[in-house]
N, C-alpha and C positions, 0 to 999 in steps of 0.2 A: 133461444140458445145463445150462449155467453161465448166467444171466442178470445181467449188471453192473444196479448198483443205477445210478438219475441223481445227479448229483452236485447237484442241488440238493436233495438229500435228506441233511437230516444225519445221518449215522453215525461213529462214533468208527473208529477203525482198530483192525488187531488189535493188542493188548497185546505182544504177542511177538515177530511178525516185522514188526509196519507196516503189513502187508496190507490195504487195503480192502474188506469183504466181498463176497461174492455167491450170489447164488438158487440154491440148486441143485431142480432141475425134478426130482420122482418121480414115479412110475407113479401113477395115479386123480388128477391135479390139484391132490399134494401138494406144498407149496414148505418148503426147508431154509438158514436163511442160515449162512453154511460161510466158513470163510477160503478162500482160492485157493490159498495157499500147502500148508497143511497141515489136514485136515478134523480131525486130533486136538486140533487149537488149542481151536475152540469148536465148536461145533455147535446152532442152537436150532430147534427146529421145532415152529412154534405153526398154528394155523388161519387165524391172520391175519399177513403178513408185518408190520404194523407193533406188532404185538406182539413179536415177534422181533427184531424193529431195535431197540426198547427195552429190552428184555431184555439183546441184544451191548452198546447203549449203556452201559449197570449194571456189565456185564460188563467191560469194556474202559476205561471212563472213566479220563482222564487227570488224576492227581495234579491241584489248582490252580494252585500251587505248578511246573508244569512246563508249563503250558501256553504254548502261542505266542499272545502278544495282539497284535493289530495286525494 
């Protein structure tokens, strides 16, 4: 089971394909943030999902230099 992150939760997209990440739900009440796209992109799984988020963040982070401002 796939849980969408909220959007007023900052996360970067995936590096590769664009993707926005999401939860994915394992067996004992373990959680996985996974691209949608493709789970071989990234995969993090920590104890705490906002540890994960900042993890993919690290992970993922957009050149400065290429961001969209405004």
């Amino acid at each position: 089971m796939y849980i969408s992150i909220q959007k007023n939760i900052y996360c970067e997209n995936c590096r590769i394909c664009g993707a926005r990440p999401v939860i994915e739900q394992l067996p004992k009440a373990k959680f996985k943030l996974v691209c949608p796209n493709d789970k071989d992109h990234f995969k993090l799984t920590s104890a705490f999902i906002d540890d994960s988020i900042k993890a993919w963040n690290k992970l993922n982070e957009t050149p400065v230099g290429l961001r969209n401002v405004g």
